[in-house]
FISE-553706 format. One line per 10 residues: number of its first residue (from 1); for each residue x, y, z of C-alpha. Coordinates in Angstrom, 2 decimals, decimal comma. Layout:
% FISE-553706
NUM	X:Y:Z | ... .
//
This chain:
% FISE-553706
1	28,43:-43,81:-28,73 | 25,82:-41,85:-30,36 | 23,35:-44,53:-30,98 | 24,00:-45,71:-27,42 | 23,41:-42,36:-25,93 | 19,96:-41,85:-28,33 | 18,74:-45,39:-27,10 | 19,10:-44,21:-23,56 | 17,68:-40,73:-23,48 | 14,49:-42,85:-25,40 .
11	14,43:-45,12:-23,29 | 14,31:-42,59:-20,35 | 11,68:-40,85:-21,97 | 9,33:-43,65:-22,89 | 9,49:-44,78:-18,95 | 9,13:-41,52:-17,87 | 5,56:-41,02:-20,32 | 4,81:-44,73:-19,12 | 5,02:-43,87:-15,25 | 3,32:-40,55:-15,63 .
21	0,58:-42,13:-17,72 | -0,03:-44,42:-15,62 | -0,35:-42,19:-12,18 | -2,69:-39,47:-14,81 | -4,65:-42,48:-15,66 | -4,70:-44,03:-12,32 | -5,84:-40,84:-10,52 | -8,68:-40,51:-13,22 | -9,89:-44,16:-12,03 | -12,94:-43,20:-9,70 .
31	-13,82:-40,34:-11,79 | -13,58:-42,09:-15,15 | -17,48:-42,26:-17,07 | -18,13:-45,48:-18,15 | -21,43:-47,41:-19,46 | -22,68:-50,73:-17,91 | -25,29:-53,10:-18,28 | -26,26:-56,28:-15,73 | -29,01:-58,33:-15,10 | -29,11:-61,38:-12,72 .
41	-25,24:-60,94:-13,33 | -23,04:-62,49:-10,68 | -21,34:-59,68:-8,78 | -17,81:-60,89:-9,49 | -18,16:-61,00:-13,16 | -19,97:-57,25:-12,78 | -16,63:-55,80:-10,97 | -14,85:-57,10:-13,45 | -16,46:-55,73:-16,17 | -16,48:-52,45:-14,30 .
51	-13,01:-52,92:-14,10 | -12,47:-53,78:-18,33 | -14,55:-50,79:-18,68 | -12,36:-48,32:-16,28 | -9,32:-49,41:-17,35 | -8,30:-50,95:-14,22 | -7,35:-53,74:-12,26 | -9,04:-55,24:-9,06 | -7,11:-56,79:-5,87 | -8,88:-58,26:-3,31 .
61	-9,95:-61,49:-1,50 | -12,66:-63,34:-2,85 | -13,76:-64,50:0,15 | -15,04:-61,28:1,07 | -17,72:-61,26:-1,42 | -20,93:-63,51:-1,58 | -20,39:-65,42:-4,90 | -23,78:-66,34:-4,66 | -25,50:-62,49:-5,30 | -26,74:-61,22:-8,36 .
71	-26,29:-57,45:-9,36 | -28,95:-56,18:-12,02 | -27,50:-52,54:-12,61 | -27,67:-50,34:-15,72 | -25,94:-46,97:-16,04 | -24,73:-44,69:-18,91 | -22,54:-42,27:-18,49 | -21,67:-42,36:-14,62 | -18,23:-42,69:-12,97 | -16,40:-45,21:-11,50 .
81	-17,65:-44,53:-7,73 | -21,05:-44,15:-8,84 | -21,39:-47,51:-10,27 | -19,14:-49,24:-7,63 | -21,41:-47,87:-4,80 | -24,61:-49,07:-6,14 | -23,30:-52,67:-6,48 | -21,19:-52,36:-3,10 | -23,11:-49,87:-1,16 | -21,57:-48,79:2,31 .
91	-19,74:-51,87:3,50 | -16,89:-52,25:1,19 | -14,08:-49,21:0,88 | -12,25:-49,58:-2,05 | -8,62:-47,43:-2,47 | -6,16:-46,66:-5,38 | -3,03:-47,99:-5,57 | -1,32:-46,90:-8,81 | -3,76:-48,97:-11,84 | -5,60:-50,88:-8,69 .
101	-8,42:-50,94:-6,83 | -8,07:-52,36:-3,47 | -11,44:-53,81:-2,47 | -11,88:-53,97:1,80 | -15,02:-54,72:3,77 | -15,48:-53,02:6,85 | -15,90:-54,69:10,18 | -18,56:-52,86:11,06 | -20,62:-50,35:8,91 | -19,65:-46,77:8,72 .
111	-22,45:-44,20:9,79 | -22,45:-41,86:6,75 | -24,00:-41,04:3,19 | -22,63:-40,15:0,07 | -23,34:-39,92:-3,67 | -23,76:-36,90:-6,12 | -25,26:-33,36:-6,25 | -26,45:-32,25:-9,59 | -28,66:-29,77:-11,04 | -32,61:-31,06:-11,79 .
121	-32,89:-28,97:-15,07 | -29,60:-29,69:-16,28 | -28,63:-32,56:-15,06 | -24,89:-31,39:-14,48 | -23,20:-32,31:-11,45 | -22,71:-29,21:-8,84 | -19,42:-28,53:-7,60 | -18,28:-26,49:-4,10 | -22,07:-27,15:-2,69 | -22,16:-27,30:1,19 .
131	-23,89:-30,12:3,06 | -23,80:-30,03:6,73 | -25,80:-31,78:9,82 | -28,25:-29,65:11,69 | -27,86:-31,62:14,59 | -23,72:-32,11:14,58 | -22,49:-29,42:12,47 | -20,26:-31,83:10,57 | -20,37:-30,15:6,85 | -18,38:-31,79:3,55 .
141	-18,13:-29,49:-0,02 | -19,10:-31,43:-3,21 | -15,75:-31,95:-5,47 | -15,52:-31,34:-8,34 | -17,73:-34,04:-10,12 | -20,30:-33,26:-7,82 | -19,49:-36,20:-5,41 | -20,15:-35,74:-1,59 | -19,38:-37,77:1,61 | -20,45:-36,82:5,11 .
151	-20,73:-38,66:8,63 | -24,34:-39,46:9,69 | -26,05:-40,24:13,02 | -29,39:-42,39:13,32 | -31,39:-38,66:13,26 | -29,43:-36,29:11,21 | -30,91:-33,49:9,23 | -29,07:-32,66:5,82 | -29,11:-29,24:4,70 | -27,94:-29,02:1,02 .
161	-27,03:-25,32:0,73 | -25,32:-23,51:-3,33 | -25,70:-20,07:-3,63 | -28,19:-19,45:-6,39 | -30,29:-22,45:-5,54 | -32,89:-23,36:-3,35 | -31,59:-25,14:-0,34 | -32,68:-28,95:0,31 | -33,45:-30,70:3,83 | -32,83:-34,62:4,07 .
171	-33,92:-36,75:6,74 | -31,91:-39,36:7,14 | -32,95:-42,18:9,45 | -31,82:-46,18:10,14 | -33,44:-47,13:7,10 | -32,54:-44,43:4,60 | -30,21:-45,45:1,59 | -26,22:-44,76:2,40 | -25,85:-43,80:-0,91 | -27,92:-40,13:-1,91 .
181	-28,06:-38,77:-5,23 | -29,95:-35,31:-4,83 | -31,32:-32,99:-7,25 | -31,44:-29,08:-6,93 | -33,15:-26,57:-8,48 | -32,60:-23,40:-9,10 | -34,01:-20,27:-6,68 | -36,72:-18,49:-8,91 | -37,48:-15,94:-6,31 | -36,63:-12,81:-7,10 .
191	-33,64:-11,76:-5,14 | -31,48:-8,32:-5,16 | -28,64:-8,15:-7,22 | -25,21:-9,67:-6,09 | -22,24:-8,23:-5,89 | -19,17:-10,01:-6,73 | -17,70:-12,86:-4,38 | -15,05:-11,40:-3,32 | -17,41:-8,10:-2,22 | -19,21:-10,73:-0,50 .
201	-16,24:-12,28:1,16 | -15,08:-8,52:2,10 | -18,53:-8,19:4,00 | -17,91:-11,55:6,12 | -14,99:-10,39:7,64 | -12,53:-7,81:7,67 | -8,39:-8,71:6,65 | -8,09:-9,90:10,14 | -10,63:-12,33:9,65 | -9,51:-13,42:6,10 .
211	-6,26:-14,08:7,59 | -8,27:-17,02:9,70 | -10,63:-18,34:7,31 | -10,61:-21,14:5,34 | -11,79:-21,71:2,15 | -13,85:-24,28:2,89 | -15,75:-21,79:5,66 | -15,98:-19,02:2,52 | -17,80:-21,10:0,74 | -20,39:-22,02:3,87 .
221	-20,62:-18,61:4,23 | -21,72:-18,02:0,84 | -24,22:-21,22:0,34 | -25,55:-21,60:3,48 | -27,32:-17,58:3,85 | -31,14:-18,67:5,09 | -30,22:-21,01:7,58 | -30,31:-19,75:11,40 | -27,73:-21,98:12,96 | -27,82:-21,34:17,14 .
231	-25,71:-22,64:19,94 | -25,90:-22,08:23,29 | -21,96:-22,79:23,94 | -19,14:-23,38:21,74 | -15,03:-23,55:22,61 | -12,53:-23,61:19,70 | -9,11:-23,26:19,89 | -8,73:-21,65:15,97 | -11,17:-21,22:13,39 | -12,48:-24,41:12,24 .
241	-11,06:-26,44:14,83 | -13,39:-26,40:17,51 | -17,02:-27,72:18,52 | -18,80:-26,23:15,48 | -16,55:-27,68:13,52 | -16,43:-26,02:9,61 | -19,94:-24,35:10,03 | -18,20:-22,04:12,91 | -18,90:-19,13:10,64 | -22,46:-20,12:10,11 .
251	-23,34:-20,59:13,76 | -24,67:-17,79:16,46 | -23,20:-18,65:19,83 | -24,60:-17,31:23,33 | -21,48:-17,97:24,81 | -18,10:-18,62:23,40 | -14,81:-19,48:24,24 | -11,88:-19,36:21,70 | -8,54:-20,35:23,16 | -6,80:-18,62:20,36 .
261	-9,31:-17,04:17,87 | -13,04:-17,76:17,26 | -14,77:-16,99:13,77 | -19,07:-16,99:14,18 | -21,67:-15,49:12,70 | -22,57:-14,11:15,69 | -22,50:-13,72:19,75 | -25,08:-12,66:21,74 | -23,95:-12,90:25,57 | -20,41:-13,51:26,25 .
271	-17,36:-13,72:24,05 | -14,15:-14,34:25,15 | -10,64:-14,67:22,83 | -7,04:-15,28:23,72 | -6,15:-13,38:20,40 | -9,18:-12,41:18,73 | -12,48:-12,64:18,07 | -14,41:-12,58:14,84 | -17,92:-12,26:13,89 | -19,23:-11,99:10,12 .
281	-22,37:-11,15:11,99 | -23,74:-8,81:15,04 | -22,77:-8,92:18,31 | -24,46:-8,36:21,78 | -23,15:-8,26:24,86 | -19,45:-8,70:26,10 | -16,76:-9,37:23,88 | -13,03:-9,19:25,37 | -10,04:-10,36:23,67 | -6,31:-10,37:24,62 .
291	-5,26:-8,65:21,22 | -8,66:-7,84:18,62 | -12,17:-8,33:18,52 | -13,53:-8,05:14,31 | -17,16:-7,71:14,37 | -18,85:-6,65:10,50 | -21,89:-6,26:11,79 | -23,56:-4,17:14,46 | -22,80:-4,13:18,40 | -24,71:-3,61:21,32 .
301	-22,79:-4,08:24,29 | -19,26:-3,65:25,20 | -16,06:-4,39:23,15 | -12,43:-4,47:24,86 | -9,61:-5,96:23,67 | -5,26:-4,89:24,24 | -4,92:-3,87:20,70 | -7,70:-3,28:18,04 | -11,22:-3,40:18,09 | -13,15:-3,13:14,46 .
311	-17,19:-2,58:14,26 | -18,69:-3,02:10,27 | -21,87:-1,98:11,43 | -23,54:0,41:14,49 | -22,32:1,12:17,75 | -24,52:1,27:20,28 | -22,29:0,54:23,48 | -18,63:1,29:24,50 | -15,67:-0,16:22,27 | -12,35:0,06:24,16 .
321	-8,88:-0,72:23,03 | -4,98:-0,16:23,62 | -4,71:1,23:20,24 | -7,26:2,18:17,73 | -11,16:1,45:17,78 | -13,26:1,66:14,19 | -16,80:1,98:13,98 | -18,00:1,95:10,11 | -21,62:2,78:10,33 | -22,83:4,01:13,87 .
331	-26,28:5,04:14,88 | -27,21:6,27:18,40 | -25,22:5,99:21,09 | -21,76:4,72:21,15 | -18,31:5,47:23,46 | -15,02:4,72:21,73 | -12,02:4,86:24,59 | -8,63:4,22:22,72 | -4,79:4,47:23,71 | -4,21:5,89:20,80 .
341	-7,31:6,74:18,01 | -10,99:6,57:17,31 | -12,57:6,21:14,33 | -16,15:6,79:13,33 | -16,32:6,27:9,55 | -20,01:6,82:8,72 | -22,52:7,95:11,62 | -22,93:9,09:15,06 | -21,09:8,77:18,28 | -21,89:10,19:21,65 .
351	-18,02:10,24:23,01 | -14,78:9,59:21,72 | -12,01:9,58:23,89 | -8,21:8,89:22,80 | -5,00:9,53:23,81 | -3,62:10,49:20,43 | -6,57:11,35:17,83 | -10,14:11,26:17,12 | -11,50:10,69:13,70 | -15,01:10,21:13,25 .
361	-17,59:10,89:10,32 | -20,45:12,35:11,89 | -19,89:12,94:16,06 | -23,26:13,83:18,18 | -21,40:14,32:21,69 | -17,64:14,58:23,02 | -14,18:13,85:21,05 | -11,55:14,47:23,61 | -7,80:13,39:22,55 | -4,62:14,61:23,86 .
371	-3,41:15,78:20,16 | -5,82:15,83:17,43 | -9,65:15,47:16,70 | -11,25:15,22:13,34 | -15,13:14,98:12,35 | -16,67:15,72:8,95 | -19,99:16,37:11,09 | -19,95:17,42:14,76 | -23,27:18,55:17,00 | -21,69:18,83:20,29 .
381	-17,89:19,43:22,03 | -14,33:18,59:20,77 | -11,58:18,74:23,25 | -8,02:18,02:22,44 | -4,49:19,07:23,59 | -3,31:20,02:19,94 | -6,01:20,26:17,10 | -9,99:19,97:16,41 | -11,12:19,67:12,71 | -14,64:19,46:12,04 .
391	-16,09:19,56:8,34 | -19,64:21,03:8,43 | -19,62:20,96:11,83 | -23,04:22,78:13,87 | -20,79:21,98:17,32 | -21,56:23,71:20,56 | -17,88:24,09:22,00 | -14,22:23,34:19,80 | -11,61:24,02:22,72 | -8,21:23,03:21,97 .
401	-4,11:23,52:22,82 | -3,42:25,67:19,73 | -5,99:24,90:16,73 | -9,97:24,36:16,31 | -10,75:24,04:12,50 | -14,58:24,09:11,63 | -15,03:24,20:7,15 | -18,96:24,40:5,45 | -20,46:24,08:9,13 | -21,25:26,49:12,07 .
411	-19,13:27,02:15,29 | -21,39:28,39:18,41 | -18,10:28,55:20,63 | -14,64:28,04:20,00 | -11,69:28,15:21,82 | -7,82:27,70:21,11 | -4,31:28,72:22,34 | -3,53:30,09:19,52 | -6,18:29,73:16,03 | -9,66:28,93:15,41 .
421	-10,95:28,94:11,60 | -14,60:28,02:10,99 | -16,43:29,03:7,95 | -20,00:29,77:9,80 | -19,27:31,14:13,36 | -22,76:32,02:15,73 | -21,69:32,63:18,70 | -18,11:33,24:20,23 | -14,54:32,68:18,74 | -11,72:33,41:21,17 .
431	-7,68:32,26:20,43 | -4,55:33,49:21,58 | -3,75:34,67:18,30 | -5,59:34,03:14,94 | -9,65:33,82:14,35 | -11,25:33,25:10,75 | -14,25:32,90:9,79 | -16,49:32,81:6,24 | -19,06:34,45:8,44 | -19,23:35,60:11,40 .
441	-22,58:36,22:13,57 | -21,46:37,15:17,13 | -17,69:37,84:18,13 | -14,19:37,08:16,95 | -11,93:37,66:20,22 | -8,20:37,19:19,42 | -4,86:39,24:17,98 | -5,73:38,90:14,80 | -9,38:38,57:13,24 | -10,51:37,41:9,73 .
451	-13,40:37,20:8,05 | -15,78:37,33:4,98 | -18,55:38,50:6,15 | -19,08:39,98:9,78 | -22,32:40,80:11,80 | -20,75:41,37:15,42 | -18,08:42,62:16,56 | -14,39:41,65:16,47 | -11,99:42,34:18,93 | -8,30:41,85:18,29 .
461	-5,47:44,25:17,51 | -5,92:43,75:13,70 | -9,55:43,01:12,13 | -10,82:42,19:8,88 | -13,53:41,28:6,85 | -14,84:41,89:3,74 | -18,36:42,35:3,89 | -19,76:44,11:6,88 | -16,84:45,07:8,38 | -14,98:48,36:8,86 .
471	-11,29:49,45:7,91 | -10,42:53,16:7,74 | -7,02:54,60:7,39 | -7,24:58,46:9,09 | -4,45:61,30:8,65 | -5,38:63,78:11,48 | -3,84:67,11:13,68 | -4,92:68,10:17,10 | -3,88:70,52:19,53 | -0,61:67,76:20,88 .
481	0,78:66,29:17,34 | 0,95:68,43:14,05 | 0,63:64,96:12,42 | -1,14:61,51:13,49 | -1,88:58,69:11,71 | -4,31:55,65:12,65 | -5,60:52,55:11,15 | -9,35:51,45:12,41 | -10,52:47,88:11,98 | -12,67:46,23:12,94 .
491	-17,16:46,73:12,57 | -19,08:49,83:12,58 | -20,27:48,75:16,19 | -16,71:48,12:17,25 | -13,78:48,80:15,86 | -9,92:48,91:17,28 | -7,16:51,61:16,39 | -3,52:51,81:16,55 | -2,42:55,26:16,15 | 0,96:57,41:15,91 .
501	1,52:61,20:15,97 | 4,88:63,81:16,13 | 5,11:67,28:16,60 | 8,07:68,61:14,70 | 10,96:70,36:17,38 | 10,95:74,13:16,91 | 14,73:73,92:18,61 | 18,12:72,59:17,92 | 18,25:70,08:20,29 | 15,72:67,92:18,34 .
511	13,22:67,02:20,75 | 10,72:66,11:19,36 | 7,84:65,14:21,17 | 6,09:61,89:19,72 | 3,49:59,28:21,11 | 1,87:55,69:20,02 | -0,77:54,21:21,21 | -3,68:51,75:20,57 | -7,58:52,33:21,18 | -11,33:51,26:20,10 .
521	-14,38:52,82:18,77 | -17,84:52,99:17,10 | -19,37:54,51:14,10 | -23,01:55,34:14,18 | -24,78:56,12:10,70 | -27,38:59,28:10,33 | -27,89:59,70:6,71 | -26,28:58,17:3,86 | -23,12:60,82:3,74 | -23,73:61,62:7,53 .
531	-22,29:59,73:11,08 | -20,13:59,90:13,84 | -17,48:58,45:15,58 | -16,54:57,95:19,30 | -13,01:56,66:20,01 | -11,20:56,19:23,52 | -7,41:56,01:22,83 | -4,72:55,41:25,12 | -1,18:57,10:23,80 | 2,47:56,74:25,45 .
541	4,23:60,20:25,04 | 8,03:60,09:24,60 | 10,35:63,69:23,30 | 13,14:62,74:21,57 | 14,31:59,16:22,40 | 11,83:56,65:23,80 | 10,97:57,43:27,45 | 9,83:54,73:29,69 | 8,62:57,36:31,90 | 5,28:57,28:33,45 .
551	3,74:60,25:30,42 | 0,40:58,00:29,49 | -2,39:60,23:27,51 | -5,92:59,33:27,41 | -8,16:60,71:25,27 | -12,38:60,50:24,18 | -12,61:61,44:20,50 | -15,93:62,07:19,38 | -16,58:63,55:15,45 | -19,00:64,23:12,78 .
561	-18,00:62,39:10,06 | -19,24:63,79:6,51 | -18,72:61,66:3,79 | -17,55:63,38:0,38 | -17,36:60,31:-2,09 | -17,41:56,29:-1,75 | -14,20:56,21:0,43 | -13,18:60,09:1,05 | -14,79:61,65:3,95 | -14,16:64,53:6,36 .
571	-14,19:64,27:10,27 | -13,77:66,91:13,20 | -15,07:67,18:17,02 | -13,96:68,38:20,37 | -11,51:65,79:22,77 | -11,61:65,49:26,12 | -7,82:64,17:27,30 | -6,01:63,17:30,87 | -2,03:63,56:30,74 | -0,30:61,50:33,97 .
581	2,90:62,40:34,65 | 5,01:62,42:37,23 | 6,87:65,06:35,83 | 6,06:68,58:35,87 | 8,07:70,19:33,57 | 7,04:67,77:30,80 | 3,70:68,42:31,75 | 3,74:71,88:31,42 | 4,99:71,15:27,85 | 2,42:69,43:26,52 .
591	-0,61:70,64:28,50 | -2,37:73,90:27,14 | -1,86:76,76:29,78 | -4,63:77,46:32,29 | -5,98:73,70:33,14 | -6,00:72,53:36,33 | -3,87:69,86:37,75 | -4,20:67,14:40,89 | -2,15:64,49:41,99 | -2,58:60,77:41,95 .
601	-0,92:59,23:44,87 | 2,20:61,02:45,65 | 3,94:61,88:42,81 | 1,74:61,26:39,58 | 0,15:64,23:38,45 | -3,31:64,44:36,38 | -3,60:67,24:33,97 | -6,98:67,46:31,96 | -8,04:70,03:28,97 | -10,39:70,28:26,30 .
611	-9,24:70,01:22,91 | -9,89:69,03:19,36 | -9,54:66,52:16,67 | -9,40:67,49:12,62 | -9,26:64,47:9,98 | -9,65:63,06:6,66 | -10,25:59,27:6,27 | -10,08:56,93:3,18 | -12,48:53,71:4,19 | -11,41:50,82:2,39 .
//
């Protein structure tokens, strides 16, 4: 049983290297190298001594060949094909069928030319050349022994095109040999360095367009780079299936109509897509597609499509989209209208308009978005519901929802429910609640105001800044309050206070009378330890609990201020204060004796005096 089952599983293995042996060596037949030699020979006895020397065996009728022609034919070292077409030429097909060659002649002569590319210095055959028909657009690649086969008409023009080589023009007219070998040499003339292929083949065309392209068009596009290739119509239904055939992507169309998707090098009137459109090239014009339009070059004109619209190069025109327009490197004008977001990688837009976000690299006009806008450079007006971001922005106008965000640029106005932060502001910045600024040069309106270095004023409840600015804490008495305290912030031109003061109870019943109250002011210099301040501040009196009672003091401040060390100075001046009331009594409590009063309407009363102010203040 052993022996039995070893003579089987040999067996099987023999007929299994026989089989495969013979397909290897039968699928080597046309590109096997052999050497031949004829003269005067008959041409039966040289096919089959091409066939002794290929390894192969011939079927076919005899009476297809003329027994009476003579083949005189030497070559070394050249395949199968080679040979067979120069003692054939174009009116016999021959095909493989396992170790045979089936020999046919044609009824009638095909219109084409074939043979081999190789290089004139070397002599090596060239592989993944393109050859294509000026007149047709029919184009073939070169396998990998070099071997080529294209359709010709009576007047074709060949165009030979390998990148790194000089590209070769053949005439071919009714009396020009079927069978071509051409020779190509090298381009000598200095050219600027190459990237890598597949940098190339990223410039073509974006993903989308990758996703469509064939590898026979890749390598079109990268051999065929000095030809201009023009049509004034084309229609394809997909990439390489349509009237320009497998030079699509070589070709710049005036007007063109892809059922499905298009791939060109370029457009320069109308373009029109069922899904998409895709040029490796510019694009002038219109271009409208039902989902994208994928154009890596630049575009003048207009670009719409329902979903996605992708510029590689300027934008001069309007790009409009359902979703998301990209412009990579604009110059000039250029709109982008989106359903969603813009985006300006590298360069300048006049308008961006979205319904979501903005996103642009350098923006010379409008972003306006319903949530967000970003631009690393902006030289004109950002609206959005939400958010503005600009980095190094010199912007006229940031107005937004809540936020405007300007960092290593300069803000002339902005304006924001709620913060603004730039880090050069010349002009205005106004928020509901939060300003910041690096520096400031003009005004900071909002509740709370930051910055590093001020030279204007800021008005807010709270305001800071480091250089330039003025914060004072004050511990003062007047003729009302034993004890007050106040915080000033703010500038030395303007400056806001928020101040508190009690005077003890002298009774049992603990009613103390007590007051808050918020103001602004000014400091004006004289000397080095000499100034002045004037302060307006408005105070709500209460004695003992709060009293929502109409008892409102007003009060003009003015002092000398005299400045005993870096942060330690003295201050003291006459007041001049208004006490309205509509009670009496109260009145009479807090008012010095001997001022007159007056009413206000009907029942508030007015009560002014002269007073004065003592303090000591610690400037931060």
């Amino acid at each position: 049983m052993f022996t039995l089952h070893l003579i089987r599983s040999t067996t099987i293995v023999l007929l299994l290297h026989t089989i495969l042996h013979a397909q290897l060596h039968a699928n080597d037949i046309l590109t096997q190298k052999i050497e031949v030699s004829f003269f005067q020979a008959p041409i039966t006895t040289a096919l089959l001594e091409v066939a002794h020397k290929g390894g192969f065996e011939w079927s076919y009728n005899s009476n297809i060949l003329d027994a009476k022609r003579k083949v005189t034919l030497i070559a070394r070292d050249q395949t199968v094909r080679e040979v067979l077409l120069q003692i054939l030429g174009n009116d016999y097909t021959f095909k493989q069928s396992g170790n045979y060659l089936i020999l046919k002649k044609v009824k009638k002569p095909q219109q084409k030319v074939s043979g081999y590319l190789s290089d004139k210095r070397t002599g090596e055959k060239i592989s993944n050349a393109t050859i294509y028909d000026r007149q047709t657009l029919k184009s073939t690649t070169t396998d990998e022994n070099g071997f080529y086969e294209l359709p010709v008409t009576a007047t074709s023009e060949l165009v030979v095109a390998k990148l790194d080589y000089r590209d070769t023009v053949l005439q071919v007219t009714s009396e020009s040999p079927r069978f071509l070998k051409i020779e190509i040499k090298l381009d000598s003339v200095p050219i600027a360095p190459k990237s890598t292929i597949k940098e190339d083949l990223s410039r073509f065309s974006s993903k989308v367009g990758d996703f469509f392209n064939t590898s026979a068009q890749r390598l079109n596009e990268l051999n065929v780079n000095n030809d201009s290739l023009k049509r004034t119509f084309q229609i394809s239904f997909l990439p390489n299936i349509g009237t320009n055939f497998k030079m699509s992507s070589n070709v710049i169309n005036d007007y063109s109509l892809n059922i499905l998707a298009g791939y060109s090098k370029g457009n320069r009137i109308v373009e029109l897509g069922g899904l998409g459109n895709i040029n490796r090239g510019n694009m002038s014009g219109f271009q409208a597609a039902g989902v994208f339009n994928d154009v890596n070059g630049h575009v003048t004109g207009v670009q719409a499509s329902g979903f996605y619209n992708r510029v590689g190069g300027n934008l001069r025109g309007v790009q409009t989209a359902g979703f998301v327009n990209i412009a990579h490197k604009t110059k000039g004008n250029g709109v982008q209208v989106a359903g969603f977001v813009n985006l300006a990688v590298h360069g300048n837009l006049s308008t961006q308009l979205a319904g979501f976000a903005n996103h642009v690299d350098t923006i010379t006009g409008i972003q306006a978005s319903g949530f967000y806008n970003f631009a690393k450079y902006s030289k004109s007006v950002q609206l959005a519901g939400f958010h503005n971001s600009a980095v190094r922005s010199n912007g006229v106008v940031q107005a937004s929802g809540f936020s405007n965000l300007v960092n290593a640029g300069t803000a002339k106005f902005q304006i924001a429910g709620f913060s603004n932060i730039a880090d050069t502001v010349k002009g205005v910045q106004v928020s509901g609640f939060l300003n910041r600024g690096k520096r400031v040069n003009g005004v900071q309106i909002g509740v709370i105001n930051l910055a590093k270095e001020i030279n204007g004023a800021q008005i807010g409840l709270l305001n800071f800044s480091r250089k330039g600015g003025y914060i004072a804490l004050e511990a003062s008495a007047n003729e009302i309050h034993d004890a007050n305290i106040s915080l000033k912030t703010g500038t030395r031109f303007f400056y806001t206070i928020f101040t508190a003061g009690i005077s003890p109870s002298s009774s049992a019943e603990n009613d103390a009378l007590w007051s808050y109250g918020m103001g602004i002011g000014t400091f004006v210099g004289y000397h080095k330890r000499l100034g002045a301040t004037f302060d307006l501040v408005h105070r709500h009196l209460s004695e003992s609990g709060f009293d929502n009672a109409v008892q409102e003091w007003e009060q003009f401040a003015p002092a000398l201020n005299l400045k005993l060390g870096k942060h330690f100075s003295l201050a003291a001046g006459p007041t001049a204060n208004l006490l309205i009331s509509n009670n009496k009594t109260f009145q009479d409590k807090v008012v010095p004796k001997d001022f007159p009063e007056f009413y206000i309407g009907n029942e508030d009363r007015l009560r002014w005096w002269i007073g004065g102010n003592v303090a000591v203040r610690w400037k931060f």
